[in-house]
N, CA, C and O atoms as a Tinker XYZ file with bonds, in Angstrom:
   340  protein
     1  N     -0.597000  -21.606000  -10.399000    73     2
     2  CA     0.606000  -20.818000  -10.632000    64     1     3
     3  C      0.447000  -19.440000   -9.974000    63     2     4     5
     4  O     -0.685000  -18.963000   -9.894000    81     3
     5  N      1.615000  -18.700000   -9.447000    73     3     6
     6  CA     1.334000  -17.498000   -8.597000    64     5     7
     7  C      2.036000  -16.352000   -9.172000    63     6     8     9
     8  O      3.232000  -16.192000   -9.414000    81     7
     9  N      0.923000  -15.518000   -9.352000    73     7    10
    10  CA     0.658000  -14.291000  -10.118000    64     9    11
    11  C      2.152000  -13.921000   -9.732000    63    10    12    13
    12  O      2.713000  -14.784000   -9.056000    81    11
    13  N      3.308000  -12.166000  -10.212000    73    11    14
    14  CA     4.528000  -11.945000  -10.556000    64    13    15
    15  C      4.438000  -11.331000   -8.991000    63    14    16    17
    16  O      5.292000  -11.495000   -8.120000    81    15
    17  N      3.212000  -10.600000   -8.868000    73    15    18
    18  CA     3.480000   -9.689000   -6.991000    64    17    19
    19  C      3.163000  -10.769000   -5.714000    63    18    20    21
    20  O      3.366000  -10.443000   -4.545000    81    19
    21  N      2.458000  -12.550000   -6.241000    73    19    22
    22  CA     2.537000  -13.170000   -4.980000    64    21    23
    23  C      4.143000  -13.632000   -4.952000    63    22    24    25
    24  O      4.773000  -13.639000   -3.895000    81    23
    25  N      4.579000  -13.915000   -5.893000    73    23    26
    26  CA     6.197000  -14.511000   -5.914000    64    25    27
    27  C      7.020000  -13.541000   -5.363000    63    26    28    29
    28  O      7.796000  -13.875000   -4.468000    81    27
    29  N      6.969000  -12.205000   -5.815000    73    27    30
    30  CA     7.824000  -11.113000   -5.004000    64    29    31
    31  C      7.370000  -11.371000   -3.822000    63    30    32    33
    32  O      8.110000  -12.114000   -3.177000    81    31
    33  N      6.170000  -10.940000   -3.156000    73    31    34
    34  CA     5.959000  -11.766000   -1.604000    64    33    35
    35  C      6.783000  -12.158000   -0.954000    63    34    36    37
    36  O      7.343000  -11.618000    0.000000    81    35
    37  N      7.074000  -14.020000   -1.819000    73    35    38
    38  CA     7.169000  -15.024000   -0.994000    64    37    39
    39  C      8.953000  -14.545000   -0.875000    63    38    40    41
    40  O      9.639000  -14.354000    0.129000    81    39
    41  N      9.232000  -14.479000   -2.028000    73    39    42
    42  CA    10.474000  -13.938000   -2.199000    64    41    43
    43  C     11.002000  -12.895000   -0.900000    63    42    44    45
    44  O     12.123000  -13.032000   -0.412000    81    43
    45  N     10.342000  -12.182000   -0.577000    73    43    46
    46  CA    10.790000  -11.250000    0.530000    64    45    47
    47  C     10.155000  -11.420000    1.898000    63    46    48    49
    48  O     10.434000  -10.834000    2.944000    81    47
    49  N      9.319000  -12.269000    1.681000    73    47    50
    50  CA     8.737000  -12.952000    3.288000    64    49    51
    51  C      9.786000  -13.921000    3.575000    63    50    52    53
    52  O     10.054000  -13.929000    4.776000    81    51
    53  N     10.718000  -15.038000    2.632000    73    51    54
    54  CA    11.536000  -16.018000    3.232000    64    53    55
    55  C     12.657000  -15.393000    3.401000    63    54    56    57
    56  O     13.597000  -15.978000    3.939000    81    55
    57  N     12.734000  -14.466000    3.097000    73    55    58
    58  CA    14.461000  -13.549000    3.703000    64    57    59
    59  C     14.291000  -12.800000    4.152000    63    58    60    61
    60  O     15.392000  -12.250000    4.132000    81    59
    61  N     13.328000  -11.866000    4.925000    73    59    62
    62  CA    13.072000  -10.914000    5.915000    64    61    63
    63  C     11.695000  -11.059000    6.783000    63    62    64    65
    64  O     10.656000  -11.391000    6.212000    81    63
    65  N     11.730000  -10.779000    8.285000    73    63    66
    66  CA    11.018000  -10.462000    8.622000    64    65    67
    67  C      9.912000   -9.773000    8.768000    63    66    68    69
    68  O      9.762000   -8.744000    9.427000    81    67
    69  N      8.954000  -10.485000    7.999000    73    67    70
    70  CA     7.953000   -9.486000    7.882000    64    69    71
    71  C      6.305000   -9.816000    7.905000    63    70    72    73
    72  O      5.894000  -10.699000    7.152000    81    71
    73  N      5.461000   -9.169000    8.687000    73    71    74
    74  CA     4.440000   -9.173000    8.995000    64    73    75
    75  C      3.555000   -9.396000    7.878000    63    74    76    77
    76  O      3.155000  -10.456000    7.394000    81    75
    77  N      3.300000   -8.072000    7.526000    73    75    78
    78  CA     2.088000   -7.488000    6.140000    64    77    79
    79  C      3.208000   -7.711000    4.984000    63    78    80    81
    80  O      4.327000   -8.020000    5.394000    81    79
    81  N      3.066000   -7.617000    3.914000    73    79    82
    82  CA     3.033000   -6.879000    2.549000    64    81    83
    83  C      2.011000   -6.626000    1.688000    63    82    84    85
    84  O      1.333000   -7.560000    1.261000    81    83
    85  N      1.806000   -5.533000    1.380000    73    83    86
    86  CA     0.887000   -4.922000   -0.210000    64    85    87
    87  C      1.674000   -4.282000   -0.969000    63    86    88    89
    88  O      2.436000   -3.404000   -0.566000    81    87
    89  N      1.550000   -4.725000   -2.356000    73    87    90
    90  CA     2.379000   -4.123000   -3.475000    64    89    91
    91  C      1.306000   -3.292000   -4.383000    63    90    92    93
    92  O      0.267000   -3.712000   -4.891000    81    91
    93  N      1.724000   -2.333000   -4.418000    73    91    94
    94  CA     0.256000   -1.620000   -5.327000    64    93    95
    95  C      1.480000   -1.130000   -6.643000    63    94    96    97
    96  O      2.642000   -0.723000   -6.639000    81    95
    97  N      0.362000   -1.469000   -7.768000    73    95    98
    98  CA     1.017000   -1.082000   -9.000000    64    97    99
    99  C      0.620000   -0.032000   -9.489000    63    98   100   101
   100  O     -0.506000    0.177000   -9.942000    81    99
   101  N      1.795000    0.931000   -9.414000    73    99   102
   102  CA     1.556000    2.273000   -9.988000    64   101   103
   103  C      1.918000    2.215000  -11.316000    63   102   104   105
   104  O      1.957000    3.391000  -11.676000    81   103
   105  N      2.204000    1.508000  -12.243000    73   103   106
   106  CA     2.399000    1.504000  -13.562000    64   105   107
   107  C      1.696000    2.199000  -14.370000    63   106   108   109
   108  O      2.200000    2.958000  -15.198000    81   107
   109  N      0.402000    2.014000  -14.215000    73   107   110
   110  CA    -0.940000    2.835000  -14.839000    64   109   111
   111  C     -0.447000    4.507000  -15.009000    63   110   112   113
   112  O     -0.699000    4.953000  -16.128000    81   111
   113  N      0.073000    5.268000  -14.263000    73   111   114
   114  CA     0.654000    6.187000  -13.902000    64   113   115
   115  C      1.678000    6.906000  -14.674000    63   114   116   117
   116  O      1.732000    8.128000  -14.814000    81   115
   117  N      2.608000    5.900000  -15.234000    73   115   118
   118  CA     3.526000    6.586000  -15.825000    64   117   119
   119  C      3.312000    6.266000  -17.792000    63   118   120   121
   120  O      4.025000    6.754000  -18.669000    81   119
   121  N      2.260000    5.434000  -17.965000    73   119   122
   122  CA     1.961000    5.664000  -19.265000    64   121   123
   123  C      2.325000    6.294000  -20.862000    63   122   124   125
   124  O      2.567000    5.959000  -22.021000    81   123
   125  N      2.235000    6.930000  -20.367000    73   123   126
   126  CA     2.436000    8.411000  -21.138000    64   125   127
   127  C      4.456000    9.065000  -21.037000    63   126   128   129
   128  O      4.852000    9.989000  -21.747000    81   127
   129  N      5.113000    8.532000  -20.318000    73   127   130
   130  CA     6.389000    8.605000  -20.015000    64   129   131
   131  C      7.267000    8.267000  -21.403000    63   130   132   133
   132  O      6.606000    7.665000  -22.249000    81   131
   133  N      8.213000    8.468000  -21.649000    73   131   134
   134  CA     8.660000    8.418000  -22.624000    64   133   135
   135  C      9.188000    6.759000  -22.544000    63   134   136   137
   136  O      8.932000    5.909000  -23.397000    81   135
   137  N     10.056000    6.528000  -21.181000    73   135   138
   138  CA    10.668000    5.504000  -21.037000    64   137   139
   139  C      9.758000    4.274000  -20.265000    63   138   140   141
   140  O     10.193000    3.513000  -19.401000    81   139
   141  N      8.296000    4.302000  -20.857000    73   139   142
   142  CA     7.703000    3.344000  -20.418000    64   141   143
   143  C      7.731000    2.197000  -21.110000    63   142   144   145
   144  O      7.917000    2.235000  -22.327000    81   143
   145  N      7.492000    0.623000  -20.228000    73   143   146
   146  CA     7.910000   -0.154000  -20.681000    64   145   147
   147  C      6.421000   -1.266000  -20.206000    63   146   148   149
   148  O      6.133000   -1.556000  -19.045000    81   147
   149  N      5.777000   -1.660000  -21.265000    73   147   150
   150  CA     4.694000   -2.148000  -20.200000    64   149   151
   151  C      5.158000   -3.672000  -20.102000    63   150   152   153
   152  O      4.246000   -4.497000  -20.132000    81   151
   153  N      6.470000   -4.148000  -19.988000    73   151   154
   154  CA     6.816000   -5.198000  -18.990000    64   153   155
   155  C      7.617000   -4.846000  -17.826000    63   154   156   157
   156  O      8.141000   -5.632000  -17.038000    81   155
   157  N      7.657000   -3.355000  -17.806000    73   155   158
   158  CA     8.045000   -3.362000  -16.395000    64   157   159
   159  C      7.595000   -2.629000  -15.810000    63   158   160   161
   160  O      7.176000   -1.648000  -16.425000    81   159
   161  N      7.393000   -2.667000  -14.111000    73   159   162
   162  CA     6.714000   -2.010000  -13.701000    64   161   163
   163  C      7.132000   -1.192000  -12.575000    63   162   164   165
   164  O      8.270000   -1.261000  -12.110000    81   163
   165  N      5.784000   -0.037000  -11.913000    73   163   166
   166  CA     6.384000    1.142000  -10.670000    64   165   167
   167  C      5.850000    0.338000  -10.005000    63   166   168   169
   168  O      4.838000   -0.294000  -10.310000    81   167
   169  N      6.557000    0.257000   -8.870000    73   167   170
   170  CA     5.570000   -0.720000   -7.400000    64   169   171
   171  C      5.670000    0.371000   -6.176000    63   170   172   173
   172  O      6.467000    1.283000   -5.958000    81   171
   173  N      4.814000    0.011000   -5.653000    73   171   174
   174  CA     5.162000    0.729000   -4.063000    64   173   175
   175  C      4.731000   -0.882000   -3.215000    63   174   176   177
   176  O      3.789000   -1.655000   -3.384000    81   175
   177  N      5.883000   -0.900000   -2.299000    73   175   178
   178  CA     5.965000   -2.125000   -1.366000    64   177   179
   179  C      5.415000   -1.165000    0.243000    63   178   180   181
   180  O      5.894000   -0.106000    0.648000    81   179
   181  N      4.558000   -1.792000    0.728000    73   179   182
   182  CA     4.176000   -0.899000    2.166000    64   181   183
   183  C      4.071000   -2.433000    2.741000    63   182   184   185
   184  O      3.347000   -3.357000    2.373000    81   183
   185  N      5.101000   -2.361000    3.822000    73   183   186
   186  CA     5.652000   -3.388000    4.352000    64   185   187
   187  C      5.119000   -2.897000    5.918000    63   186   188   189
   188  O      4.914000   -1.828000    6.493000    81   187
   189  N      5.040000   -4.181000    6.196000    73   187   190
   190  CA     4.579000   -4.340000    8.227000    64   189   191
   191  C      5.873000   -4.806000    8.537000    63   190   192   193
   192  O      6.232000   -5.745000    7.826000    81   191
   193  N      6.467000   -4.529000    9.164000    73   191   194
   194  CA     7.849000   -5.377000    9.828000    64   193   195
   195  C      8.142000   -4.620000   11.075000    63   194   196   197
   196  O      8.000000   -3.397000   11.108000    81   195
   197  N      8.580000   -5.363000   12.182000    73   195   198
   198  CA     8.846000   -4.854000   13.501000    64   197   199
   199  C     10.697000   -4.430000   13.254000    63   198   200   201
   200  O     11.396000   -3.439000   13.472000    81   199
   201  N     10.931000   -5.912000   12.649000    73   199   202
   202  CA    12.621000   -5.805000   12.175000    64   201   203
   203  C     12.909000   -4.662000   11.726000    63   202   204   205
   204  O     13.597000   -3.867000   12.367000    81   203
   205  N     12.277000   -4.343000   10.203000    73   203   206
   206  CA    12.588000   -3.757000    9.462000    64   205   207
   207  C     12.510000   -1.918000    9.920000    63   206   208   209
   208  O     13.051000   -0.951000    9.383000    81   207
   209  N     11.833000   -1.987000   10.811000    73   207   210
   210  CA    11.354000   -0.475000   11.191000    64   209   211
   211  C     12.594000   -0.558000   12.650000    63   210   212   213
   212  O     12.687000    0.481000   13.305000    81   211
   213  N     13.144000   -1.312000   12.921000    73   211   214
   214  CA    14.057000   -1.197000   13.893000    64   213   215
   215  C     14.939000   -1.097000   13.766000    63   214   216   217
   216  O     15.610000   -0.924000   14.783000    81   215
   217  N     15.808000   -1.132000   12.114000    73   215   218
   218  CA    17.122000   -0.424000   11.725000    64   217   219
   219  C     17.029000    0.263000   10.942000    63   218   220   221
   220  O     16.009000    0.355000   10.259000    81   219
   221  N     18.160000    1.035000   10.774000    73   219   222
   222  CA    18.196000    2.451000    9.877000    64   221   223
   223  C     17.135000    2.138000    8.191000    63   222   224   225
   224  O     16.785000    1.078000    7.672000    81   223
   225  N     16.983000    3.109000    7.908000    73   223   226
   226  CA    15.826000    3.146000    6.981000    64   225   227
   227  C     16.617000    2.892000    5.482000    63   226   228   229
   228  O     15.958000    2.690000    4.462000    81   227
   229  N     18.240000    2.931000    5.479000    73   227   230
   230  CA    18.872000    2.848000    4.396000    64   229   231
   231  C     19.125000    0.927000    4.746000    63   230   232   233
   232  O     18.680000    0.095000    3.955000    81   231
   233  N     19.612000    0.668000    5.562000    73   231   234
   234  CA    20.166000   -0.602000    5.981000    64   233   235
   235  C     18.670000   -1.904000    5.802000    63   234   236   237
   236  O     18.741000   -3.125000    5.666000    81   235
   237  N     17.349000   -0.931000    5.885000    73   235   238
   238  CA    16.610000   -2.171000    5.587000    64   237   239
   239  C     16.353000   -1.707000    3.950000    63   238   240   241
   240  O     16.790000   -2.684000    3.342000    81   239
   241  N     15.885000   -0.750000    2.955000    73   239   242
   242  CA    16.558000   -0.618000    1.701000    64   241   243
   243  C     16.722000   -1.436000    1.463000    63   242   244   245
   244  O     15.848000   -2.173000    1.007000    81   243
   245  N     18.071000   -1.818000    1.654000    73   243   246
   246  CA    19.149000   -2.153000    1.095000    64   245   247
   247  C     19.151000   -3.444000    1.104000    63   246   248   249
   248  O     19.573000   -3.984000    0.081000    81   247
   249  N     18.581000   -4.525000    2.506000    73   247   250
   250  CA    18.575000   -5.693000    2.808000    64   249   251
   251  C     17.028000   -6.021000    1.303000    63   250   252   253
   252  O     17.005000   -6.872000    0.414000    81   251
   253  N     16.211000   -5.152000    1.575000    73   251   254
   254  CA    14.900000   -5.032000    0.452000    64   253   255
   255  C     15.703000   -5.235000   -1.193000    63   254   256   257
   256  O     15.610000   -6.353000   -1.701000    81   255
   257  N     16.414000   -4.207000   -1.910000    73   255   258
   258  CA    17.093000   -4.555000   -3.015000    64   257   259
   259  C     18.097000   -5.398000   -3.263000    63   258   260   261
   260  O     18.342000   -5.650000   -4.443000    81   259
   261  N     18.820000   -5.955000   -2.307000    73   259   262
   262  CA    19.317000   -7.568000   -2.489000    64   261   263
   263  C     18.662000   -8.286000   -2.538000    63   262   264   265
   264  O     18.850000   -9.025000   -3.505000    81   263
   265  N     17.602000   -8.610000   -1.748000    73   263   266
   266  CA    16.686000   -9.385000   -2.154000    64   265   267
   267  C     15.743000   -9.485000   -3.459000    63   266   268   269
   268  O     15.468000  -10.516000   -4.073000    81   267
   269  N     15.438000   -8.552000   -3.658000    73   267   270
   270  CA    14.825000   -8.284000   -5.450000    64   269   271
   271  C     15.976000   -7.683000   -6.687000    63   270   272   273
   272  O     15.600000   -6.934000   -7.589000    81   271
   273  N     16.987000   -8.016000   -6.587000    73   271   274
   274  CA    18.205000   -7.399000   -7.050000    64   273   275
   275  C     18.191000   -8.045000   -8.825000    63   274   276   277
   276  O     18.862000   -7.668000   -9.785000    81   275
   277  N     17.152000   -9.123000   -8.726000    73   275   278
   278  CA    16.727000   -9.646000  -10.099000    64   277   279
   279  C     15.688000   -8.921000  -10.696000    63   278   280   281
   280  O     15.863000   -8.411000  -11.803000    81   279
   281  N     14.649000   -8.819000  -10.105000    73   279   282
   282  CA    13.862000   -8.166000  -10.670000    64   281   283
   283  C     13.742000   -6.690000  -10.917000    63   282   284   285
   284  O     13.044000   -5.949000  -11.609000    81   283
   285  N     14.989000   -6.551000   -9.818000    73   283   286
   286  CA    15.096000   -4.589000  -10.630000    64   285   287
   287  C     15.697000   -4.803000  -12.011000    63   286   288   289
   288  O     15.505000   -4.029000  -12.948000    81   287
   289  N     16.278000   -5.666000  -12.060000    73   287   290
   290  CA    16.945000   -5.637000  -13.592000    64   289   291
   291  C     16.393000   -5.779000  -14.404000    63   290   292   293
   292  O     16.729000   -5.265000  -15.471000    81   291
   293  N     14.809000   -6.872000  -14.238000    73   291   294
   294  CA    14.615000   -7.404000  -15.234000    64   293   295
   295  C     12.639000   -6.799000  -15.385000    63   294   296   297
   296  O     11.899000   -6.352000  -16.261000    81   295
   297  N     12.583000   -7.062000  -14.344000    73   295   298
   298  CA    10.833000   -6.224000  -14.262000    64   297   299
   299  C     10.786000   -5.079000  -13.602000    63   298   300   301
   300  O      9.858000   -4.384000  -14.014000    81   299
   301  N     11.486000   -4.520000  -12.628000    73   299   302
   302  CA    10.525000   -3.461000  -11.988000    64   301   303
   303  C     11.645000   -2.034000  -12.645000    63   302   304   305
   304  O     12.854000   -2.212000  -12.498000    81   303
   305  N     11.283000   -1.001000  -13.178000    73   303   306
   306  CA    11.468000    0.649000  -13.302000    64   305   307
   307  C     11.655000    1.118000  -12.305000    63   306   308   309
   308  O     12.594000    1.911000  -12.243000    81   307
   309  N     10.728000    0.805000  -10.885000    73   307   310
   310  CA    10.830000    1.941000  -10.094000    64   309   311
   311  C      9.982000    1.165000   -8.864000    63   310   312   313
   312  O      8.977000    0.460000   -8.958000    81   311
   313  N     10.852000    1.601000   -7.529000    73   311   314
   314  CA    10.136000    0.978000   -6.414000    64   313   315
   315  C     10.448000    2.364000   -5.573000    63   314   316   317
   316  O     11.411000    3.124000   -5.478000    81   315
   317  N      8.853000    2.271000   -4.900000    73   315   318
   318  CA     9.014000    3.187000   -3.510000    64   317   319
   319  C      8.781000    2.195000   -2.296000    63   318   320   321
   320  O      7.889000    1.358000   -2.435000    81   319
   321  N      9.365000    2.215000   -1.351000    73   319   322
   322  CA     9.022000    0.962000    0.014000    64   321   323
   323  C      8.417000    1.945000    1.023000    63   322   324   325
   324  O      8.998000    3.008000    1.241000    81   323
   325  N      7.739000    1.760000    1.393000    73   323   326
   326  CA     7.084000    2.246000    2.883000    64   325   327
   327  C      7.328000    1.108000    3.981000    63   326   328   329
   328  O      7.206000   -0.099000    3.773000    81   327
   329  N      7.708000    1.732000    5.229000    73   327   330
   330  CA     7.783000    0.647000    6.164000    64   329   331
   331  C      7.773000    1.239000    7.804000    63   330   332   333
   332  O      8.490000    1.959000    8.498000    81   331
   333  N      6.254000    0.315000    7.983000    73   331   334
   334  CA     5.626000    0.772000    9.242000    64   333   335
   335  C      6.330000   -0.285000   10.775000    63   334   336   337
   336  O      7.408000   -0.821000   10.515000    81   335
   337  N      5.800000   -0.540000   12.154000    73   335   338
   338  CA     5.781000   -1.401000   12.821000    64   337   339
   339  C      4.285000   -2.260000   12.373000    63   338   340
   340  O      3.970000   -3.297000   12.957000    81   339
């Protein structure tokens, strides 16, 4: 069975072009927050994509949160994306 960050992965490798992904969980981090929730979590996505670094930085966003448009609702608080060539 595949852990909740290999499924986000696969999830965003079969609808976008993309090289790398690493998801690092910053959850640990906000702890102490009032509105913490420890079933959901901070991610930072640092993405390899040639695509993705070749249109506007809102337009791939955006193609990024349709694609996880479930799991912002339901697991993740807070995403930062980085995205290199």
């Amino acid at each position: 069975m595949k852990n909740y960050f290999e499924v986000l992965c696969t999830k965003l490798i079969d609808e976008i072009e993309i090289e790398h992904i690493d998801i690092v969980d910053n959850s640990h981090k906000h702890k102490r927050h009032k509105s913490f929730s420890p079933e959901k979590f901070h991610l930072h996505l640092k993405i390899k994509s040639i695509y993705l670094d070749s249109i506007s930085r809102v337009s791939a966003q955006k193609m990024i949160m349709k694609v996880l448009k479930d799991d912002l609702i339901t697991k993740i608080h807070a995403l930062e994306i980085s995205i290199e060539k």
